[in-house]
C-alpha positions as CSV (number, residue, x, y, z in Angstrom):
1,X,-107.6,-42.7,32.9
2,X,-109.2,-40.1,30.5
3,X,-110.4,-41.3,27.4
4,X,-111.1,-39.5,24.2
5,X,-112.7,-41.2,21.4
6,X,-112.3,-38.6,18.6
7,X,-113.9,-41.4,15.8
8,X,-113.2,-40.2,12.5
9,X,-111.1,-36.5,11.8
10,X,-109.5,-34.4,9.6
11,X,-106.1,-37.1,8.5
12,X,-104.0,-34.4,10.0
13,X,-105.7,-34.0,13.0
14,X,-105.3,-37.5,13.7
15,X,-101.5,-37.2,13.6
16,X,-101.4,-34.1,15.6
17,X,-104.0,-34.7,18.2
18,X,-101.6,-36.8,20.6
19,X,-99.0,-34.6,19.8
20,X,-100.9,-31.5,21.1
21,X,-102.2,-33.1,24.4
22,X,-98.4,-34.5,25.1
23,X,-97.4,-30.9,24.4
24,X,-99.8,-29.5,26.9
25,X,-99.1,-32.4,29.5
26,X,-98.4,-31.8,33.6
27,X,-96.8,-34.1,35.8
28,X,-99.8,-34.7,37.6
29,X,-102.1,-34.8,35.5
30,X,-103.8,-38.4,34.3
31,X,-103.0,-40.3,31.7
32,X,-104.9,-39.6,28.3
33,X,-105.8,-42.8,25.8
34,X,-107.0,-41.2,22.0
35,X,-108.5,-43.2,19.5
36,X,-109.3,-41.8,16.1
37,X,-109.2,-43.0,12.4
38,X,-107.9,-40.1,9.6
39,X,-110.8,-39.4,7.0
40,X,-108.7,-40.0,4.2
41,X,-105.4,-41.5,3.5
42,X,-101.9,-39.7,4.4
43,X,-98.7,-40.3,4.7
44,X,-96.1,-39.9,7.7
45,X,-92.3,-40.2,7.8
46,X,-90.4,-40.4,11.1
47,X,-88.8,-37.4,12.6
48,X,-85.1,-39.2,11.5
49,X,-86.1,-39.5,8.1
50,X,-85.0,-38.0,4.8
51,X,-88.5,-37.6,3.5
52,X,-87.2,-36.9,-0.2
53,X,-85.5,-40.7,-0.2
54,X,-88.7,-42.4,1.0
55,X,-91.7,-40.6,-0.4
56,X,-92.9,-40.2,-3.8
57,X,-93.9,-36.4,-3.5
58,X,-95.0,-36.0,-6.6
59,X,-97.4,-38.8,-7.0
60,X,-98.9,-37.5,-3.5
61,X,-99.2,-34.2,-4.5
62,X,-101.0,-35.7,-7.6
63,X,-103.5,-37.6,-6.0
64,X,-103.8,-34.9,-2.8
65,X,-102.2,-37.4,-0.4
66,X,-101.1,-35.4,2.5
67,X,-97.3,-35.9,4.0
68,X,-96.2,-35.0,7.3
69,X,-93.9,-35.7,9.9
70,X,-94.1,-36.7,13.2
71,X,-91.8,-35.9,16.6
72,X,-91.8,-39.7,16.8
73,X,-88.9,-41.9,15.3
74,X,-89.3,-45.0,13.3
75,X,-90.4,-45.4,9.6
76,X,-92.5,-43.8,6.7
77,X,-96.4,-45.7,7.1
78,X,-99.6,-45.2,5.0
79,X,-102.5,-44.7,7.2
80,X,-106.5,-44.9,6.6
81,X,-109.8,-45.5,7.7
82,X,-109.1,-49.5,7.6
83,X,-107.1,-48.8,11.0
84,X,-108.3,-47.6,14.4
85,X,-105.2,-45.8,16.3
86,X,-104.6,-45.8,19.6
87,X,-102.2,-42.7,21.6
88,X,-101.5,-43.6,25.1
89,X,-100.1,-40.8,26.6
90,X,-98.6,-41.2,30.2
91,X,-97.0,-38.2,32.8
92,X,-94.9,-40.8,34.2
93,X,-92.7,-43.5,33.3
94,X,-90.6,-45.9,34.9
95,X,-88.1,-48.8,33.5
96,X,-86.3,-48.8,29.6
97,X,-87.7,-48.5,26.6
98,X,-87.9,-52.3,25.9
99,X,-89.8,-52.5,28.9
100,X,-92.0,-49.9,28.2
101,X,-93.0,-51.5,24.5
102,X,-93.4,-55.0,26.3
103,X,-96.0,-53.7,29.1
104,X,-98.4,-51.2,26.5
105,X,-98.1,-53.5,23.7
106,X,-100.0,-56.2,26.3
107,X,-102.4,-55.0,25.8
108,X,-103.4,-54.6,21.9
109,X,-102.0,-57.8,21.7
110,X,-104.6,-59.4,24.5
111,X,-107.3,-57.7,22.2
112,X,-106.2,-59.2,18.8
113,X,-105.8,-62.6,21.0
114,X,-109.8,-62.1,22.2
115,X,-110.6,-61.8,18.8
116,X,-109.6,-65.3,18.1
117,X,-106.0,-63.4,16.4
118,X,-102.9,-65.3,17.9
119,X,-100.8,-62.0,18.3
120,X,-97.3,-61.7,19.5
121,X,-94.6,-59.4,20.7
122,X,-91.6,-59.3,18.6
123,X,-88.7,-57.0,19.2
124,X,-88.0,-54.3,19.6
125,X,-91.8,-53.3,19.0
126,X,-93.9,-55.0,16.5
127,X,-97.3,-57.2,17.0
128,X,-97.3,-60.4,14.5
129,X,-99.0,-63.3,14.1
130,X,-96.9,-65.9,12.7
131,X,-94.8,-64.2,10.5
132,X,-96.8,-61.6,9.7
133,X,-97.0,-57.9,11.0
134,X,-100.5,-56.8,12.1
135,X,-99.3,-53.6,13.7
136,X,-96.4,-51.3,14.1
137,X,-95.5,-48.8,16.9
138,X,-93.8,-46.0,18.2
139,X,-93.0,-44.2,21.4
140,X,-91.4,-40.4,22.3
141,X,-91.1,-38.2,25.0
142,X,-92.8,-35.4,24.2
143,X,-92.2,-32.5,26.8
144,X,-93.0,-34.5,30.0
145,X,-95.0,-36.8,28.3
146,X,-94.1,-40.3,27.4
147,X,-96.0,-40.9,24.3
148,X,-96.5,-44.7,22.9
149,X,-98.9,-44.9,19.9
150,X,-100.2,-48.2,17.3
151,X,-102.9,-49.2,15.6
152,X,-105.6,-51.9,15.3
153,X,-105.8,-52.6,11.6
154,X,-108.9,-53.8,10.2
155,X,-107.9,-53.4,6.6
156,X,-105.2,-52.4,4.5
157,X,-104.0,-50.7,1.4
158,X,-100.9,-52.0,0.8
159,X,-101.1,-51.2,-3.4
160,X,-101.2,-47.8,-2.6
161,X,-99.0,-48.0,0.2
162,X,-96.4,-49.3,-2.2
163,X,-97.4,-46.2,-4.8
164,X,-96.9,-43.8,-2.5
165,X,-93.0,-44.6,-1.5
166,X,-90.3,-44.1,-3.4
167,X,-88.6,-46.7,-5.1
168,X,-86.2,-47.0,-7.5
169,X,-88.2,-49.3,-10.5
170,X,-91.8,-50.6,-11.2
171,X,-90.6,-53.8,-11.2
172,X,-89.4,-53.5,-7.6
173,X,-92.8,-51.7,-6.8
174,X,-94.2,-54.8,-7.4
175,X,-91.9,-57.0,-5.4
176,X,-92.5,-54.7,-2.4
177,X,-96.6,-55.3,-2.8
178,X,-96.2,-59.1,-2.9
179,X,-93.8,-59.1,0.1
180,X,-96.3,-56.8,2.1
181,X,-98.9,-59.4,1.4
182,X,-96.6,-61.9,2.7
183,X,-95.4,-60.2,5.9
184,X,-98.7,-58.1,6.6
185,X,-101.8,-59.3,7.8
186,X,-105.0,-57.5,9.0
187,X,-108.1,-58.3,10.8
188,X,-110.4,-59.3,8.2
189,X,-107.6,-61.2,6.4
190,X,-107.3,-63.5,9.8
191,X,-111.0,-63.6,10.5
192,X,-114.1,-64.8,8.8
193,X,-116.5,-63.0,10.7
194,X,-114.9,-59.2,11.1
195,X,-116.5,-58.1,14.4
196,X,-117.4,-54.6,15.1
197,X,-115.2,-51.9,15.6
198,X,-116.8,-49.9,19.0
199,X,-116.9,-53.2,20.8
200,X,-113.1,-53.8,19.9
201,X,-112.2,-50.6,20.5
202,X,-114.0,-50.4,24.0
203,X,-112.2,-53.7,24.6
204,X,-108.9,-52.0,23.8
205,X,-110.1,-49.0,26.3
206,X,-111.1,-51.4,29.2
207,X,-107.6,-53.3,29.1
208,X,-105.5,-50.2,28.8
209,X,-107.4,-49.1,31.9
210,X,-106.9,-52.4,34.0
211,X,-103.2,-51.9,32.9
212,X,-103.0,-48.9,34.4
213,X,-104.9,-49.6,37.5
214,X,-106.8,-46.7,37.1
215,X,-110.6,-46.0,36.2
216,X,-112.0,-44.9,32.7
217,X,-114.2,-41.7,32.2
218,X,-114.8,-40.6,28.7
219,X,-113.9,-37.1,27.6
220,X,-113.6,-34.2,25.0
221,X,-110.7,-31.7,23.7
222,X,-111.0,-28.3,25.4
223,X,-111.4,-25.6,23.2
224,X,-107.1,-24.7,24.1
225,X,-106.7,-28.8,23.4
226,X,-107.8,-27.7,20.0
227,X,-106.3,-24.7,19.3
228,X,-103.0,-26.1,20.0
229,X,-103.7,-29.4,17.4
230,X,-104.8,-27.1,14.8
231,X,-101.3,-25.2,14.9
232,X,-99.2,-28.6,14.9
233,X,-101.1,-30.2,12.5
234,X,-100.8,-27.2,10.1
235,X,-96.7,-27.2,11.2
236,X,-96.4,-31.3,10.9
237,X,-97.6,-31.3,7.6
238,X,-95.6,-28.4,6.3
239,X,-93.6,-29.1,3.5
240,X,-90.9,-26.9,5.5
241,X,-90.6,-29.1,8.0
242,X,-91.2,-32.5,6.2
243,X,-88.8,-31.5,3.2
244,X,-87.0,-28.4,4.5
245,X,-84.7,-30.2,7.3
246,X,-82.7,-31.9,4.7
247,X,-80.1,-29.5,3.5
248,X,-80.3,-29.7,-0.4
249,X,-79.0,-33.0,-0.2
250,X,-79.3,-35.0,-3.1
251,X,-78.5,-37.7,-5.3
252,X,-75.8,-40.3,-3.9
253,X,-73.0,-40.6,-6.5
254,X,-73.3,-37.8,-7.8
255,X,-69.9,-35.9,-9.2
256,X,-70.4,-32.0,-8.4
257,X,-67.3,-30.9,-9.8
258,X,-63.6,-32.1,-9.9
259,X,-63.1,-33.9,-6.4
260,X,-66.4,-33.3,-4.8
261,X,-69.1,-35.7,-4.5
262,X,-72.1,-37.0,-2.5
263,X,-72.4,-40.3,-1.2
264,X,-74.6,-42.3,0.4
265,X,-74.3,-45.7,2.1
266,X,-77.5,-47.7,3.6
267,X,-77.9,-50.6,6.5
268,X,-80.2,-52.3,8.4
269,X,-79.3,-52.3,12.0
270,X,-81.5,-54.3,15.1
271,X,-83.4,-50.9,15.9
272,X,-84.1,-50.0,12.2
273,X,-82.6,-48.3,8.7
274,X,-79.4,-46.3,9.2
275,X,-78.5,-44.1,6.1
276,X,-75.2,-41.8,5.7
277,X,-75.1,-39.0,3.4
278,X,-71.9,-36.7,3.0
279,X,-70.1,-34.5,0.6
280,X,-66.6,-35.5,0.2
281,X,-64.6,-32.1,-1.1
282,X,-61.0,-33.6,-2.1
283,X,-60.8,-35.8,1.1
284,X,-62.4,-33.8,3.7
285,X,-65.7,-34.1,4.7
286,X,-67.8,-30.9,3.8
287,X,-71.4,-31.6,4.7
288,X,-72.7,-34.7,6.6
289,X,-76.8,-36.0,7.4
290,X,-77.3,-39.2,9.7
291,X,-81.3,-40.4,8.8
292,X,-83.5,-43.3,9.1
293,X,-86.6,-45.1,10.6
294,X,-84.5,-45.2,14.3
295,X,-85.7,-44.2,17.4
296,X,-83.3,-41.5,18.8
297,X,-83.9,-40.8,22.8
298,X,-84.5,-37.7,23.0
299,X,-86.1,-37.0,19.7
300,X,-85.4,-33.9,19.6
301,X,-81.8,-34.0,20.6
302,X,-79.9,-30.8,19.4
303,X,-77.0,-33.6,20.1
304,X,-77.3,-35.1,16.4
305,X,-76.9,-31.9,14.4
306,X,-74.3,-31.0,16.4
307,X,-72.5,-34.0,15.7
308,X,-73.5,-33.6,11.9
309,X,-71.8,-30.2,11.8
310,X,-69.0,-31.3,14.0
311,X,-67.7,-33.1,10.9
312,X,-67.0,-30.0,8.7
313,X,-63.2,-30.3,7.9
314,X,-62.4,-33.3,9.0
315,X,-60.6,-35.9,7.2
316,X,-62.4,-38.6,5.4
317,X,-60.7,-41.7,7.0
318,X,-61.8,-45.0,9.1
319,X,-60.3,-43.1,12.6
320,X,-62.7,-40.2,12.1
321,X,-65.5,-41.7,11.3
322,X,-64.6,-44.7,14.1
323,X,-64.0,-41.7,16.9
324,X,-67.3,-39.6,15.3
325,X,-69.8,-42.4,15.9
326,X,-68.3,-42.5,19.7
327,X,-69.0,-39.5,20.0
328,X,-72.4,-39.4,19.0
329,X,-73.6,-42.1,21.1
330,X,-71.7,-40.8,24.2
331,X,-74.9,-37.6,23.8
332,X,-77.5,-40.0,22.6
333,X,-79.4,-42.9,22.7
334,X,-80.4,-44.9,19.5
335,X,-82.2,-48.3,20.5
336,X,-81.1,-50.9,18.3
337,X,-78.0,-49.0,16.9
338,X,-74.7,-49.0,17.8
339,X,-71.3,-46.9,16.7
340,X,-70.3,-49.9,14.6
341,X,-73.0,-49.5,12.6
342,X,-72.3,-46.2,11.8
343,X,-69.2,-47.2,10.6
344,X,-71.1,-50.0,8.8
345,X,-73.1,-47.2,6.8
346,X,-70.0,-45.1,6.2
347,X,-68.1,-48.2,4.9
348,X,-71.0,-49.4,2.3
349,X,-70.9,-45.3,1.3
350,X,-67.0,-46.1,0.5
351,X,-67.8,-49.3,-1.7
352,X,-70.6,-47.1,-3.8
353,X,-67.8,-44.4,-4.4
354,X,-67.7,-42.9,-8.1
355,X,-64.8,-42.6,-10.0
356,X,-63.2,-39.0,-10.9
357,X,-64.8,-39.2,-14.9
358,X,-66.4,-36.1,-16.5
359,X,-69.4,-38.3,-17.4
360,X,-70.8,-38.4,-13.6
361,X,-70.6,-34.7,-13.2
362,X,-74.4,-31.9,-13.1
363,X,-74.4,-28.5,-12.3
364,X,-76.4,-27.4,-9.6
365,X,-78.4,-23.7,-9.8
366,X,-77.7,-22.2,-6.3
367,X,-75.4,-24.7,-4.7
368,X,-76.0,-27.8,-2.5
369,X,-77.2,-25.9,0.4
């Protein structure tokens, strides 16, 4: 197994190394473990996500808190130095993605447990102890790599973690800090005596290694290795690609003119947030956007745009959207999300409809799109 202990990088570089060595993967080459902590804090959204609905742009912008976006699904985090991540990146995989989550996540879990941390698996891929998270994951193919990535989290932020989302008051700002500090835990919150970070993380190396069967020799990025993560971390933090995939959407409820709207409905399904967006012109549907903190297999499926277009002109209705959501998971895979709970999503949109009244209507310089 090669290892590359990068330490502490640019934050973008520590989003974009494990995409850049999946990127460059062959099927027969070895599988690559990356560790690395980001120099400074950042943000990251999930490749389903509206960014505009769950960060607060303007505050990072302010306070020169990078945003990007990752080929990986799942939800918006706040990453630092307080964590130590960890990209396993493997040529070849066997078995579902369940299975997958269950056999890598052995392994941090075995760590935190060595620490005297009674870590568990809970479905469909988050470590706890009790009822607290202690670390989040994600997978993705990336070209013929499978990709699974987490963290060890020695500390963390979670004030500014709750600054830097979007919400819709203070008020609820504040709820959202106390209920990370009541479903969140970190290392030095379980522990006394925080032990040091090399040994853990060589610890973490050595068991990823038995796991795999395979030997560990350390390694470096080749000069190409770097090339190729300085180009995706300058195109996954983009503000074209975090912000520009999302159509001119905006506001949910919103009148536009006489008989067109936006709305927006919101669940929480097994696998994660589903959110449907459309633009209802007198009855048909005109413009459509399925988002969330999902995992979608593969990520970047043409499949769901596709399906989002494939909506233009039809009828807004329980049979479409009951045949639609067929559709799309006859060409996809969404763990943890089925069609009925895309009709779940469209059927909360319904209830949040706004009534035809001059009040709720803007004007819009240069259209929705």
């Amino acid at each position: 197994m090669r290892y590359v202990n990068l330490g502490v990088v640019d934050a973008r570089w520590s989003q974009a190394v494990y995409h850049a060595l999946a990127h460059r993967m062959k099927s027969n080459d070895e599988p690559t473990l990356v560790t690395v902590s980001p120099n400074r804090p950042y943000v990251c959204v999930g490749y389903h996500q509206l960014a505009s609905r769950e960060i607060d742009r303007v505050y990072c912008e302010q306070h020169n808190i990078p945003v990007g976006r990752r080929w990986v699904g799942g939800g918006a985090v706040y990453l630092d130095q307080g964590q130590v991540f960890w990209h396993l990146i493997l040529p070849k995989v066997s078995g579902t993605i369940d299975q997958l989550y269950r056999r890598v996540l052995s392994v941090p879990i075995a760590t935190y447990q060595a620490m005297g941390i009674e870590a568990t698996f809970r479905p469909v891929n988050d470590i706890v102890v009790g009822p607290r998270k202690i670390g989040g994951t994600g997978a993705s193919t990336i070209g013929i790599a499978t990709v699974v990535v987490g963290s060890l989290m020695w500390d963390f932020n979670m004030s500014l973690m709750a600054r830097v989302l979007r919400v819709p008051s203070e008020k609820f700002r504040d709820k959202m800090v106390k209920s990370l500090e009541d479903y969140m835990t970190t290392i030095s919150r379980e522990l006394r005596s925080v032990p040091d970070r090399s040994r853990v993380t060589d610890d973490l190396v050595e068991r990823f290694a038995a796991l795999l069967g395979e030997p560990v020799h350390s390694s470096v990025l080749t000069a190409g290795e770097v090339q190729e993560m300085e180009r995706l971390a300058d195109e996954l933090f983009s503000p074209t690609f975090v912000y520009g995939a999302e159509h001119g959407l905006i506001e949910a409820g919103v009148k536009i003119r006489s008989g067109v709207y936006v709305h927006e409905g919101v669940i929480k399904a097994p696998g994660g947030l589903v959110r449907f967006i459309y633009r209802d012109n007198e009855g048909v549907f005109e413009q459509v956007s399925l988002s969330g903190d999902f995992f979608l297999t593969p990520w970047n499926s043409p499949a769901l745009a596709e399906w989002e277009k494939s909506f233009e002109g039809q009828p807004i209705n329980h049979e479409t959207i009951q045949r639609k959501a067929q559709e799309l998971f006859d060409a996809v895979s969404i763990s943890g999300v089925r069609p009925e709970h895309i009709v779940a999503c469209f059927l909360e949109a319904q209830k949040r409809r706004v009534t035809d009244d001059p009040s709720n209507s803007v004007t819009l310089k240069g259209g929705l799109l």
